[in-house]
C-alpha positions, 0 to 999 in steps of 0.5 A, a space after each residue: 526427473 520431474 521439474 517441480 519448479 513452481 512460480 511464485 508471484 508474491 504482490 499482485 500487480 495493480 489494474 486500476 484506474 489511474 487519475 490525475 489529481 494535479 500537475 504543474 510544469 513549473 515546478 515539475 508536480 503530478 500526483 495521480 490516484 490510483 482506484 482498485 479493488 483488494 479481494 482480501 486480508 493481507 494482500 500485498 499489491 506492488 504499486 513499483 511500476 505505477 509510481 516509476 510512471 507517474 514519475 515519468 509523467 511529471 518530468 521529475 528529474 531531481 526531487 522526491 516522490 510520496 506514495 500514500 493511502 488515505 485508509 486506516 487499515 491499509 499500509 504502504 510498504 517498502 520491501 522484498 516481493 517475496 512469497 515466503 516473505 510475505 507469508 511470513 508477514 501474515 504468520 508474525 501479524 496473526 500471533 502479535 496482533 490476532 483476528 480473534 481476540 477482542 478489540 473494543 473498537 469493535 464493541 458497538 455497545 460502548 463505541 460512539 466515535 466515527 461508527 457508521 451505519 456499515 460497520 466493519 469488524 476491523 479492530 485488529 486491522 486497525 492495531 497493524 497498521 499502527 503497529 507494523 505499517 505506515 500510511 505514506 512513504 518518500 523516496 528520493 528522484 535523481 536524474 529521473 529515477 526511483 531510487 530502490 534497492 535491487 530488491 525494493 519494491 513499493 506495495 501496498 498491503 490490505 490489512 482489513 478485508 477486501 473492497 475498493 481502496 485507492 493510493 495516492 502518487 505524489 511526485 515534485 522537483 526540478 
């Protein structure tokens, strides 16, 4: 009988470049970005290994640690790393918020805000993060750990097309 037994890896894990934006020892704060680069739309990238680091490295025993992006059509999610959750993810984004529909923020005729030379075509980015997504999450740090469930992972989604993103790892306590 032959083994059709196929790995799936759901989030890809990051290899970035990771720096240090600030650090005290008293009290115990570090935060890090971490500079990487998506190579397309809808891509979960588990930053779960980074952020239990970067706790480490700040010697937070009690506290809580914040992971955030600084991009509008990028998300920070808590859940299961899963393929066929994720491609379930994408499939339920695609029919609640299409890729080609109108979107006036894309209308280069009418928009004068925050237009820059550039440009992306990226309304419906825009609408998912706002609509399924968040730029930062907080978890509680006790006796040093991150505390997740069994299944939890921290991942970053792309929602736009790929380029170079960064994430934010912001760790404080005692």
């Amino acid at each position: 009988m032959e083994d059709r037994t196929v790995l799936r890896r759901a989030a890809q894990p990051i290899q970035g470049t990771l720096t240090v934006l600030a650090q005290s020892d008293s009290p115990a704060i570090r935060t890090e970005a971490v500079h990487f680069s998506t190579t397309d739309s809808m891509e979960f990238w588990d930053l779960t290994d980074i952020v239990r680091d970067v706790v480490v490295r700040s010697r937070v025993r009690h506290g809580q640690v914040t992971v955030g992006t600084p991009h509008t059509t990028t998300s920070i999610v808590i859940n299961e790393s899963e393929t066929g959750f994720h491609n379930d993810f994408r499939q339920l984004s695609d029919v609640l918020i299409p890729v080609d529909v109108y979107y006036e923020h894309d209308d280069l005729a009418i928009r004068t805000e925050n237009v820059q030379e550039d440009e992306y075509v990226n309304g419906h980015a825009h609408c998912r993060q706002l609509l399924i997504g968040q730029s930062s999450v907080t978890l509680p740090v006790v006796e040093g750990e991150v505390l997740l469930g069994q299944w939890q992972k921290v991942m970053f989604v792309e929602l736009d097309q790929a380029r170079d993103r960064r994430a934010f790892v912001h760790a404080q306590g005692i």
